[in-house]
Structure formats: C-alpha cells, structure tokens
C-alpha positions in Angstrom: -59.2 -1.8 -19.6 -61.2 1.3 -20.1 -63.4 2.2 -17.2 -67.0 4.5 -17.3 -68.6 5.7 -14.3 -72.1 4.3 -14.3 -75.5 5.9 -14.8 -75.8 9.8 -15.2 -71.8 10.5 -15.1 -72.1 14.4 -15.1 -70.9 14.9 -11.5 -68.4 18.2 -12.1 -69.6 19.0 -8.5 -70.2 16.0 -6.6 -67.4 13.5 -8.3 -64.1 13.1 -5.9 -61.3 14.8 -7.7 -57.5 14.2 -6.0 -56.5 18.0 -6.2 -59.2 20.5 -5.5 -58.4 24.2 -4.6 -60.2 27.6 -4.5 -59.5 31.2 -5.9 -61.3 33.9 -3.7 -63.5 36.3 -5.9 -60.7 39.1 -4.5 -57.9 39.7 -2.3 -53.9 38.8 -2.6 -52.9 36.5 -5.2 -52.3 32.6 -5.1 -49.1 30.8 -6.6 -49.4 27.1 -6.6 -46.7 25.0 -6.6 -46.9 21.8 -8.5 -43.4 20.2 -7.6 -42.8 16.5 -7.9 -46.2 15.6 -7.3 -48.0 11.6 -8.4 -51.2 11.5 -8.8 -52.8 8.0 -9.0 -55.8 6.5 -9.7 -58.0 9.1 -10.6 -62.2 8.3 -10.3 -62.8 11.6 -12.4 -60.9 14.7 -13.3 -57.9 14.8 -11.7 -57.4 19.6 -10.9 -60.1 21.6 -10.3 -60.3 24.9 -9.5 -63.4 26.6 -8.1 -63.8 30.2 -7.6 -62.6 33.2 -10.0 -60.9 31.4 -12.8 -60.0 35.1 -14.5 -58.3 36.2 -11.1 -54.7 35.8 -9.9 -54.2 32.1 -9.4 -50.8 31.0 -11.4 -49.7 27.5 -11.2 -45.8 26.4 -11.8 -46.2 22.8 -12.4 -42.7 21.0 -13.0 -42.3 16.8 -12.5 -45.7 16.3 -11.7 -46.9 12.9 -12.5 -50.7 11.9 -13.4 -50.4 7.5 -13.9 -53.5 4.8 -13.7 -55.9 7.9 -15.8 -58.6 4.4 -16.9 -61.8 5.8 -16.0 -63.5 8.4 -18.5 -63.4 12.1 -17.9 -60.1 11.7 -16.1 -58.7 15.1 -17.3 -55.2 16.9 -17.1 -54.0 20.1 -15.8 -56.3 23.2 -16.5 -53.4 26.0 -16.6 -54.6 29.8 -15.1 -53.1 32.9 -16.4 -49.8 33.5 -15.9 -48.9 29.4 -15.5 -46.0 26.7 -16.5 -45.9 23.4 -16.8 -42.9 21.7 -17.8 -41.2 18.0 -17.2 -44.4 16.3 -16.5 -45.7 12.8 -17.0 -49.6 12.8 -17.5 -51.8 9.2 -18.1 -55.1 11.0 -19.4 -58.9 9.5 -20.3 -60.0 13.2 -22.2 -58.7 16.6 -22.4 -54.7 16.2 -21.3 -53.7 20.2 -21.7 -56.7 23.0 -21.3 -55.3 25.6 -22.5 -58.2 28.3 -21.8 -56.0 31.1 -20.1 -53.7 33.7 -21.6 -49.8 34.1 -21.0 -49.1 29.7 -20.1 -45.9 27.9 -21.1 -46.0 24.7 -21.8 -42.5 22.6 -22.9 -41.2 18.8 -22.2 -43.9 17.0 -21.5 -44.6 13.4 -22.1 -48.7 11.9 -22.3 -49.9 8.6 -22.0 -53.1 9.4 -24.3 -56.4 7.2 -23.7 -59.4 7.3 -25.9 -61.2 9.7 -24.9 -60.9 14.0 -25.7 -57.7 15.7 -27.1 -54.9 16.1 -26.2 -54.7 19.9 -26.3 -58.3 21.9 -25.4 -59.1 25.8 -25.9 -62.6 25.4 -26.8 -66.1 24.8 -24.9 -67.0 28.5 -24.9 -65.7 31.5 -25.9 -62.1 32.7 -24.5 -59.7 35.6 -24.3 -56.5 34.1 -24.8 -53.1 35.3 -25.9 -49.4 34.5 -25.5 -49.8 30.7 -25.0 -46.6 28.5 -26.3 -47.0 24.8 -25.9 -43.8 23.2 -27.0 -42.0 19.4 -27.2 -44.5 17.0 -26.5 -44.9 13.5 -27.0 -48.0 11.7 -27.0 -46.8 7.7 -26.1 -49.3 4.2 -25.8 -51.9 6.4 -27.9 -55.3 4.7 -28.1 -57.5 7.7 -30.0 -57.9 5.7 -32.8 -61.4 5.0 -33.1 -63.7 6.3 -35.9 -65.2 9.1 -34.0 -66.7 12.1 -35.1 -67.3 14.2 -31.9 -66.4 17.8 -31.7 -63.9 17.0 -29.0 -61.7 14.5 -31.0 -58.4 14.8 -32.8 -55.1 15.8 -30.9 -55.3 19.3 -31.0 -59.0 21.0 -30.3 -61.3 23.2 -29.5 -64.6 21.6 -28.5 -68.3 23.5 -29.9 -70.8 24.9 -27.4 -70.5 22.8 -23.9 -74.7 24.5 -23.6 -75.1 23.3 -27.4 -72.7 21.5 -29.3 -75.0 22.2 -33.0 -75.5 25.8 -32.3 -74.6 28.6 -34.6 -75.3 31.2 -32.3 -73.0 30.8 -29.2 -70.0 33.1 -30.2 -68.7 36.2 -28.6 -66.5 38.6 -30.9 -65.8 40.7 -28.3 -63.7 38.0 -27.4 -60.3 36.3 -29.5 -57.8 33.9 -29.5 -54.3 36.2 -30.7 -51.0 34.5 -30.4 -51.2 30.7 -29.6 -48.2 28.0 -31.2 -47.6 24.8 -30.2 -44.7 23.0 -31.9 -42.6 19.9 -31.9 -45.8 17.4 -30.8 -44.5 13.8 -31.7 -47.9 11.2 -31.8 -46.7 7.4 -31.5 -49.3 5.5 -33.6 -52.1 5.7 -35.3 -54.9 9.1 -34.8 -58.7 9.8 -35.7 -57.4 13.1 -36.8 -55.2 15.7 -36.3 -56.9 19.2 -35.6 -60.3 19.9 -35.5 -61.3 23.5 -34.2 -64.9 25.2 -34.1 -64.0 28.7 -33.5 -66.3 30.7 -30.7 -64.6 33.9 -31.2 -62.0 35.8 -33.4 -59.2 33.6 -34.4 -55.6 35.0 -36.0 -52.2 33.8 -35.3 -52.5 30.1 -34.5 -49.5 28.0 -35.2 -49.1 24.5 -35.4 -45.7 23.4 -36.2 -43.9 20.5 -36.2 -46.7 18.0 -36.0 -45.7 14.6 -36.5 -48.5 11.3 -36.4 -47.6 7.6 -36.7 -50.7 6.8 -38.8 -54.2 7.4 -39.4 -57.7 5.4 -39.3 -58.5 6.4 -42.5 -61.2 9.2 -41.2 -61.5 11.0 -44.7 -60.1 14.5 -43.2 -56.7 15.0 -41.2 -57.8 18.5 -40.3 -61.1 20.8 -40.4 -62.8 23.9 -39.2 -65.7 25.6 -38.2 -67.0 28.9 -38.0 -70.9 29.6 -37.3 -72.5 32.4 -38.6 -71.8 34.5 -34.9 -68.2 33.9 -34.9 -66.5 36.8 -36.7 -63.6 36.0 -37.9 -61.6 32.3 -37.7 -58.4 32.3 -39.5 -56.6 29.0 -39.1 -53.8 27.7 -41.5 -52.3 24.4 -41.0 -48.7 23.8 -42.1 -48.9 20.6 -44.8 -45.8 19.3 -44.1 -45.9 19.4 -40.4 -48.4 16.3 -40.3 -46.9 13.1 -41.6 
C-alpha cells in the first residue's frame, strides 16, 4: 500500500523528518557519521540538512538502513561535498540518491524502489558538480512502472526547474556538471524509462555504464534530453548496449 499525505503536502519545513541536522553559515567543519544506522517508517523525507549546503559538512554513510519508505516524498540520502555512501539498504517513495554535490562516492548499495521519483537525482536547479562516481547498485521490488511522463521519472535524472518545471529560461552557464559516471546499476523488473535529463547548466563527461533493466512499459522512448535555449551546452551520450 502506497501512502499520500493529505491536503497541501508541501511541508519541506514543517513535515517531521527522522534525521535533521544543521551546517553553520561558518566556523570548523562537520563530519557525520552514518554507521549502522535503521531508519523506519518515515512520514516524509527521511535527511535533511538546513544551513550552508556549499560549506564543510561531509557525510560517511556505510550500513545505514532506510526500511517501511510507503508514504510519498519519502526521500534518500542527499550526499554534501566531499561524502561516501557505501553498503546501504534504502526502501525509497522518490528521489533514492541526490547527487547535487561535487567529489561523492557512491558503491554497493542495494534500493527497494517505490513509485514515485528516480532513483538517482542531480537536477532541480542548476549545480556545480564534478568528480561524482556512483557504482554497483541494484534497484530490487521496483514498482516505477507506471506510464508517467513527469520530469522526475526514469531511473537516472535530473528533474526541470523546481520554480518552473516548463521554463526555458532557468539555466546558469556559469555553472556545469564535469566528471559524473555511474556504472554497474542492475533494475529488477520492468521501468517507465531509463534516463531522462533536462540540463540547467553545461553538461560534458556523463557516463552511464553498465545499465541493465528487466523490462519496459512500453513508454515510446528509453532515454531523452533537454536543453532550453539558456542552457549552454548539454552533451549527453548514452551507451546502446548498456540498457537491455
């Protein structure tokens, strides 16, 4: 049973998430330590972070467990510059893996996949990002196979304009997205689609390797990409056979 939270659900500040933690605008860096950690039940997103999201606050994640992830919006781990996250179980209701901060390593994870959002997320707005490596994952009990259309569908994404989702005019190109591969993803069952990627800044060396999906809902495109008129450059070249 899928679970929505009723009437206007938009409570980013209000909702109760199970880990909440805040980076100071300045002063000594944080290191969290994610180690052996369950998380159950969450109402709503599951990590948040308030405070300077481009300031020093890395996060080593390593058997951390997210189970019971039913009600809509419950999210994964956003990782902050400089993180890991490795040997981790994650039950997830929309975006599993953010992946909107450079120099994170991701390898040996296994997710429990829900409807709702991708599995891997470096959209929403324009980002700086570089040196990310995401690496053996696989997607189990995978339910995102509805005919859906929405920008933040398919298993790997980046989501439109979270101010506008139609706009052409919400990129940055003094930002860009250089150096970003994530390989060896293993999807059990059937997908809406595979990658879908609206590009909000410059785009080069994105690598996508070793993609392997169960089946598809016949949605007529397994991959696409978008680039509005503002976005500079968005250079994306899936691998044929790494989709199956």
């Amino acid at each position: 049973m899928i679970l929505h939270l009723s009437g206007n659900s938009q409570c980013w500040s209000s909702c109760v998430k199970m880990l909440q933690f805040q980076s100071p605008q300045s002063g000594p860096g944080q290191n969290l330590l994610l180690n052996g950690v369950t998380v159950a039940n969450p109402p709503y997103h599951t990590f948040v972070m308030y405070g300077n999201e481009q300031g020093d606050f890395k996060m080593t994640v390593n058997n951390y467990q997210q189970v019971g992830g039913w009600y809509w919006q419950t999210d994964g781990l956003e990782l902050y510059k400089g993180s890991t996250m490795r040997n981790s179980f994650l039950h997830s209701n929309d975006e599993v893996v953010k992946l909107y901060h450079p120099d994170v390593t991701v390898d040996n994870n296994v997710v429990w996949k829900n409807e709702n959002g991708p599995v891997f997320q470096w959209g929403w707005s324009p980002r700086t990002i570089s040196n990310v490596r995401v690496s053996n994952t696989d997607v189990i009990h995978n339910r995102m196979y509805w005919k859906d259309t929405k920008t933040n569908t398919c298993v790997i994404n980046a989501a439109s304009s979270y101010l506008d989702g139609s706009s052409t005019s919400t990129g940055d190109t003094t930002q860009s997205i250089d150096g970003l591969t994530i390989s060896n993803t293993n999807v059990e069952g059937m997908v809406n689609c595979a990658i879908r990627i609206y590009s909000m800044q410059n785009t080069k060396n994105v690598t996508i390797d070793g993609l392997h999906i169960g089946a598809w809902n016949k949605v007529a495109r397994v991959w696409a990409t978008s680039a509005p008129s503002t976005r500079a450059n968005a250079r994306m070249t899936p691998r044929p056979r790494t989709a199956r």
